[in-house]
N, C-alpha and C positions, 0 to 999 in steps of 0.2 A: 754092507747091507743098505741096500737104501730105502724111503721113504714110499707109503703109496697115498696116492693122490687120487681124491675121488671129486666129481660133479655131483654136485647134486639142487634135485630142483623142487620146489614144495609148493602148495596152495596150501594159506593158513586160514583160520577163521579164527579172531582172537576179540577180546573184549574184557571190560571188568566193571565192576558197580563198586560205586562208596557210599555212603552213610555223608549228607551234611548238613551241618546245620544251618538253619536259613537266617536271615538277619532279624525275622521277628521273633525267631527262640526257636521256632519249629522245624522239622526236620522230615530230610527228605532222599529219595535214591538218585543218584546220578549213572546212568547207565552209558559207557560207550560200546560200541562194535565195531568190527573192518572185517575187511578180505585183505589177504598180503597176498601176492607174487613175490615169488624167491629165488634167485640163482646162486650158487654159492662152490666155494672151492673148498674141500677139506685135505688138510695133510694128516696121515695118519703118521704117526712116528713108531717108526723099530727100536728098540732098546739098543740101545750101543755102550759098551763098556766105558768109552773113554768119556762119556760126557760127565757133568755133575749131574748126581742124585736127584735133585729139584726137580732137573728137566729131561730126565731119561726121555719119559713117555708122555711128556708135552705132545697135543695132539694145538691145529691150530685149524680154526673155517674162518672164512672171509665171507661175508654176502652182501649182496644188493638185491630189494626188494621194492616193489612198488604197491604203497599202499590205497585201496579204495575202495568205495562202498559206505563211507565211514561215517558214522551215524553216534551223537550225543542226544540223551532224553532225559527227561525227569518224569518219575512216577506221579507226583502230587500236584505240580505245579502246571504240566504240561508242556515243559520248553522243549522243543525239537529242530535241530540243528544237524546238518550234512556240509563238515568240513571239506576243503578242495580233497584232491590225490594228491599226495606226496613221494617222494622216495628216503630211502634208509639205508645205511650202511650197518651193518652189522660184524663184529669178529667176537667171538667164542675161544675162549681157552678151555682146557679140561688136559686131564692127567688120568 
């Protein structure tokens, strides 16, 4: 039985804010955002008898992603900041 292998392609929008504190006690949000481009290869795995248990159903993706748009701020202070585009590698395990 063999394996299936899938393409797969995504447009993400990701970001996330923290809490920090500033150097004169006070505190403040740090927000980032982006856009991702994503290509990626997934292997689905079939259950096969003779493997170990671990990794019957080890599934495995691979990607490459191009990130931009990518935007740092602060709520209080006002700092506003647009890092270059980058690229990223990605691999994903799951069971």
């Amino acid at each position: 039985i063999s394996d299936d292998y899938w393409l797969t392609l995504t447009v993400e929008w990701g970001g996330n804010n923290w809490a920090v504190k500033l150097p004169d006690g006070s505190c403040d949000m740090l927000l980032y955002k982006d856009w991702r481009a994503v290509i990626g290869i997934e292997r689905r795995r079939k259950p096969q008898q003779s493997a170990h248990s671990a990794f019957r159903y080890m599934n495995c993706t691979v990607e490459l992603g191009y990130t931009f748009s990518r935007e740092i701020t602060t709520e209080r202070i006002g700092i506003k900041k647009s890092p270059e585009d980058t690229i990223f590698v990605r691999v994903k395990l799951s069971f």
